[in-house]
Z-matrix of the N, CA and C atoms (Angstrom, degrees):
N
C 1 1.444
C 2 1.534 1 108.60
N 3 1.283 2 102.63 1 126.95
C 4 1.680 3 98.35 2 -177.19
C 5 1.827 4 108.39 3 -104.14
N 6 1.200 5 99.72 4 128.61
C 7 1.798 6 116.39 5 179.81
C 8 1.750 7 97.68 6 -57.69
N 9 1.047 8 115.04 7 132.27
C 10 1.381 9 139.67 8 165.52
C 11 1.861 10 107.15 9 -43.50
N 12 1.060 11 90.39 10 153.63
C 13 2.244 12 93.96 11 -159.36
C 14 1.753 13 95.17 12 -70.13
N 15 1.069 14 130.63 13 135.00
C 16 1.296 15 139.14 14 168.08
C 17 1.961 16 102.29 15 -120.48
N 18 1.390 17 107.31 16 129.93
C 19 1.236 18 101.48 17 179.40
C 20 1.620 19 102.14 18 -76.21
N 21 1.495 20 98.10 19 159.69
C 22 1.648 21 112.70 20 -177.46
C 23 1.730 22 105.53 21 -54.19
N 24 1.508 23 105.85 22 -64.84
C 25 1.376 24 110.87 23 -175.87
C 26 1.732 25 117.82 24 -58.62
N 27 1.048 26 101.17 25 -5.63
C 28 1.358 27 96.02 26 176.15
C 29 1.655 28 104.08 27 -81.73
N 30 1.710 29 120.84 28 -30.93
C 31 1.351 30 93.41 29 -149.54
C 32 2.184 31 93.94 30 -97.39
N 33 1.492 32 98.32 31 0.55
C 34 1.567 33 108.82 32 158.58
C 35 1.657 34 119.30 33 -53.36
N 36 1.745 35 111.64 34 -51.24
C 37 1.365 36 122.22 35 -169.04
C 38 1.358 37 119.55 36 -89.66
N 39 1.668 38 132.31 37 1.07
C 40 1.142 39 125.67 38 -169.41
C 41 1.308 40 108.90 39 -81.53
N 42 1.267 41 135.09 40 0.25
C 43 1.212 42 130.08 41 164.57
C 44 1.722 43 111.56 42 -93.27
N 45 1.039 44 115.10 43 -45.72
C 46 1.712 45 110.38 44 164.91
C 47 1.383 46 108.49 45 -51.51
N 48 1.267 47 114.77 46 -52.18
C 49 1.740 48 101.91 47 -170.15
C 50 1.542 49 110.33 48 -69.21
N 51 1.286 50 128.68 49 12.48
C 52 1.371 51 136.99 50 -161.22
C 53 1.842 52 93.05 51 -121.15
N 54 1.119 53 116.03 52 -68.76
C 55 1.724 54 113.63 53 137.14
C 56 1.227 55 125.18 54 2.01
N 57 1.399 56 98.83 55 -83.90
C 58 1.640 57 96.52 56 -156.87
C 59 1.819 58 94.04 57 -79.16
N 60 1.420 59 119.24 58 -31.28
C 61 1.678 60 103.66 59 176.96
C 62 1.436 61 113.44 60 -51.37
N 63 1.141 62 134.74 61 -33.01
C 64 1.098 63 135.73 62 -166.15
C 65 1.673 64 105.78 63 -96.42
N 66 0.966 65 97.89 64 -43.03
C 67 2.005 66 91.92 65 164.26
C 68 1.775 67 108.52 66 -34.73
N 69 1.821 68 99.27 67 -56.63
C 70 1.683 69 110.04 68 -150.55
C 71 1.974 70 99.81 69 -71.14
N 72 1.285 71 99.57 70 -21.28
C 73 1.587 72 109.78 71 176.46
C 74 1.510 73 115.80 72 -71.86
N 75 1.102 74 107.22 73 -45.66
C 76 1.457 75 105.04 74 -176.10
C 77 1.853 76 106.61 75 -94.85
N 78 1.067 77 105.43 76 -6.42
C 79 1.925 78 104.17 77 148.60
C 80 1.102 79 106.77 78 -83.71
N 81 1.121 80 133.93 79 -36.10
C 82 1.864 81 117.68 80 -160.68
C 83 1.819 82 91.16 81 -88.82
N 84 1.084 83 121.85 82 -44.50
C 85 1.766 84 111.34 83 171.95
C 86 1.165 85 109.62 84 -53.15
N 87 1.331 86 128.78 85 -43.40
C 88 1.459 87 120.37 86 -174.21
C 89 1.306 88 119.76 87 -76.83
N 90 1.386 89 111.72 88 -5.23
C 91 1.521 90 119.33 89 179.18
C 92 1.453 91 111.19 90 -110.15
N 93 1.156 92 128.19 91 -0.33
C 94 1.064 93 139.99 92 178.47
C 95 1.558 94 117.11 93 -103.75
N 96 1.564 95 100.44 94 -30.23
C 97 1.354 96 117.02 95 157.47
C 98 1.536 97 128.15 96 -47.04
N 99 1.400 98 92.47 97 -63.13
C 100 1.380 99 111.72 98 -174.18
C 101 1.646 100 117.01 99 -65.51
N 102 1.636 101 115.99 100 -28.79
C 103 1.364 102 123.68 101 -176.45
C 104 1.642 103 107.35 102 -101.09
N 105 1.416 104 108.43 103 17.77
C 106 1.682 105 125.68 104 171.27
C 107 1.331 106 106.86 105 -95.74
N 108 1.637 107 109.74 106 -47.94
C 109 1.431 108 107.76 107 -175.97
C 110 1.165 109 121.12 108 -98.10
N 111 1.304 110 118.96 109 2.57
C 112 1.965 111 125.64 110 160.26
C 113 1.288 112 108.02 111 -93.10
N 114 1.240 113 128.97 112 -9.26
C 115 1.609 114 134.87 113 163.90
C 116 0.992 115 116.63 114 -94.48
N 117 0.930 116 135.30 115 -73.24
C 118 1.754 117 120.56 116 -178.07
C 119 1.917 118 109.42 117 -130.47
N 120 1.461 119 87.54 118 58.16
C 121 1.703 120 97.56 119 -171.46
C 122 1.815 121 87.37 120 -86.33
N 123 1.367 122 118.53 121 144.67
C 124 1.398 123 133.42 122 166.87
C 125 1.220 124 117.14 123 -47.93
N 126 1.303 125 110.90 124 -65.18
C 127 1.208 126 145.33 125 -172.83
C 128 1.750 127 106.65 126 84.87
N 129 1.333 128 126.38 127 -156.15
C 130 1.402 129 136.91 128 164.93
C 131 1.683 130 110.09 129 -57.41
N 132 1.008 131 119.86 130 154.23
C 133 1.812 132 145.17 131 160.31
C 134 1.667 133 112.71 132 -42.00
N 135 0.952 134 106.92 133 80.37
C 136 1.706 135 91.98 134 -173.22
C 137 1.291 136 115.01 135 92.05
N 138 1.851 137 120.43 136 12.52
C 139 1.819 138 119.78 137 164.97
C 140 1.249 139 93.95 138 -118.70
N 141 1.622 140 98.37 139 133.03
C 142 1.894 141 109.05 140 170.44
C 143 1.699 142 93.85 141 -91.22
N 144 1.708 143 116.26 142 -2.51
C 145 1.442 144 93.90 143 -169.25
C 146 1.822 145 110.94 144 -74.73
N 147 1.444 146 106.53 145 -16.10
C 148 1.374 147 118.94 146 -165.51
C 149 1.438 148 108.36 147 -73.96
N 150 1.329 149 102.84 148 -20.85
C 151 1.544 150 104.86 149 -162.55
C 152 1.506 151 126.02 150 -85.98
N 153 1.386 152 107.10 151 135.51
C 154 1.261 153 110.32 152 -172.35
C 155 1.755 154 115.29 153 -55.72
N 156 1.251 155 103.28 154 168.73
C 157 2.082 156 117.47 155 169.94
C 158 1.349 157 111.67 156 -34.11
N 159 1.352 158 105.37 157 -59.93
C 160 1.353 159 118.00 158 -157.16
C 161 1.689 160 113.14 159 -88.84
N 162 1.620 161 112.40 160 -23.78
C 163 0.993 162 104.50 161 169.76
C 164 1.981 163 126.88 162 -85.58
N 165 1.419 164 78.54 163 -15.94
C 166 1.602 165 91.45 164 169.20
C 167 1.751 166 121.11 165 -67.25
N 168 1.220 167 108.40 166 -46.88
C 169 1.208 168 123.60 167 -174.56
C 170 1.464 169 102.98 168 -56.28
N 171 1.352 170 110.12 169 -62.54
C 172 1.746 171 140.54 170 175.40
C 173 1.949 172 103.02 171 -36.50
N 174 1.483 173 96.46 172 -61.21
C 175 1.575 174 78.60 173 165.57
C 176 1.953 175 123.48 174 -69.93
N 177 1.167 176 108.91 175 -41.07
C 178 1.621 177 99.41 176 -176.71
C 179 1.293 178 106.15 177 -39.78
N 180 1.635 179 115.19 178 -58.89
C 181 1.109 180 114.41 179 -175.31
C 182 1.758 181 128.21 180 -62.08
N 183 1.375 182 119.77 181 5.82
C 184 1.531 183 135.73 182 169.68
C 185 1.285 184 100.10 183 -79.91
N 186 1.440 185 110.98 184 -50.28
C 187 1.721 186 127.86 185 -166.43
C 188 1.725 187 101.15 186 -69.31
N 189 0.776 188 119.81 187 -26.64
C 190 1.694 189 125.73 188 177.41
C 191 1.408 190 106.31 189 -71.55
N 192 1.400 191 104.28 190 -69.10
C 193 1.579 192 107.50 191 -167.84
C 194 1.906 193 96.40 192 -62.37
N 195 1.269 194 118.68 193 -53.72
C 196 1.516 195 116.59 194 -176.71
C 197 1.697 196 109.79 195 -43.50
N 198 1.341 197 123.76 196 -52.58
C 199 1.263 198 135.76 197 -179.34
C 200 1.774 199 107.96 198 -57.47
N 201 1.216 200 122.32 199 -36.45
C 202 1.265 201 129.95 200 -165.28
C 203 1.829 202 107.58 201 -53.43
N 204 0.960 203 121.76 202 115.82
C 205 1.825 204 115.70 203 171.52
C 206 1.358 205 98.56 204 -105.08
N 207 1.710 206 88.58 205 122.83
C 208 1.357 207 105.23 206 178.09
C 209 1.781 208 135.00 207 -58.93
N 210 1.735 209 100.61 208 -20.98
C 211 1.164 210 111.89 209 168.46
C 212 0.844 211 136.92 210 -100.56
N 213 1.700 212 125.13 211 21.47
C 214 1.580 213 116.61 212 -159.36
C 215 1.496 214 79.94 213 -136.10
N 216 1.100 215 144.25 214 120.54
C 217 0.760 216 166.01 215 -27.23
C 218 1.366 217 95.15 216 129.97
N 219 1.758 218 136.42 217 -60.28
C 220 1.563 219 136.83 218 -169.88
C 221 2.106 220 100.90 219 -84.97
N 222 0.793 221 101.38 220 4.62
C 223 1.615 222 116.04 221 -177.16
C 224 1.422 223 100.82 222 -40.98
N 225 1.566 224 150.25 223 141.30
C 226 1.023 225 154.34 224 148.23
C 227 1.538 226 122.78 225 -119.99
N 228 1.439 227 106.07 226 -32.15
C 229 1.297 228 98.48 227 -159.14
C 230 1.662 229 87.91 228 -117.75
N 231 1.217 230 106.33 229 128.88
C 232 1.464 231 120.98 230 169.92
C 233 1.585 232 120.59 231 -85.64
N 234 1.044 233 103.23 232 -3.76
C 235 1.716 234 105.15 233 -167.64
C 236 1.860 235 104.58 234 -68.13
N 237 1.326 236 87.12 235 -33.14
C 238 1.831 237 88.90 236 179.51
C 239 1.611 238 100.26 237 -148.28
N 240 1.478 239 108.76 238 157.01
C 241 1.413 240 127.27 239 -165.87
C 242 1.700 241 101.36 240 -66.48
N 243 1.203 242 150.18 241 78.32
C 244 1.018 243 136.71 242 137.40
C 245 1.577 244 134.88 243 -112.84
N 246 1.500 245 109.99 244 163.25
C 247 1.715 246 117.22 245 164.86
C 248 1.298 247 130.45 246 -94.01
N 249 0.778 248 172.33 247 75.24
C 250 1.528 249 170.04 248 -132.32
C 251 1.407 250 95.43 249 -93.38
């Protein structure tokens, strides 16, 4: 029974191409890593410095709607709960 044609250079490179897949894996985790925890990384208990883009933003925007009084109507500044 004769084995089906395998090129020469192929049976040289199956360990490089086994190599370099695993190189491109553990770059794309590590980069995926890194743009996990500058995006919506927690950070520490009480540090806004830790915290990712999205979770930062995510709170301002809590602090807006929380700050908002529903009855005043002359309201401008959202940063803190008042009526003028």
């Amino acid at each position: 029974m004769k084995l089906p044609f395998k090129p020469r250079f192929l049976n040289n490179q199956t360990g490089q191409i086994l190599v370099e897949y695993l190189l491109l894996m553990v770059i794309a985790i590590a980069c995926a890593t890194i743009l996990t925890k500058s995006l919506v990384g927690r950070g520490s208990e009480g540090s806004k410095s830790g915290q990712g883009m999205i979770i930062k933003q995510w709170d301002r925007i809590l602090h807006v709607i929380g700050n908002d009084i529903p009855d005043c109507a002359k309201q401008t500044s959202f940063g803190t709960p008042n009526c003028p």
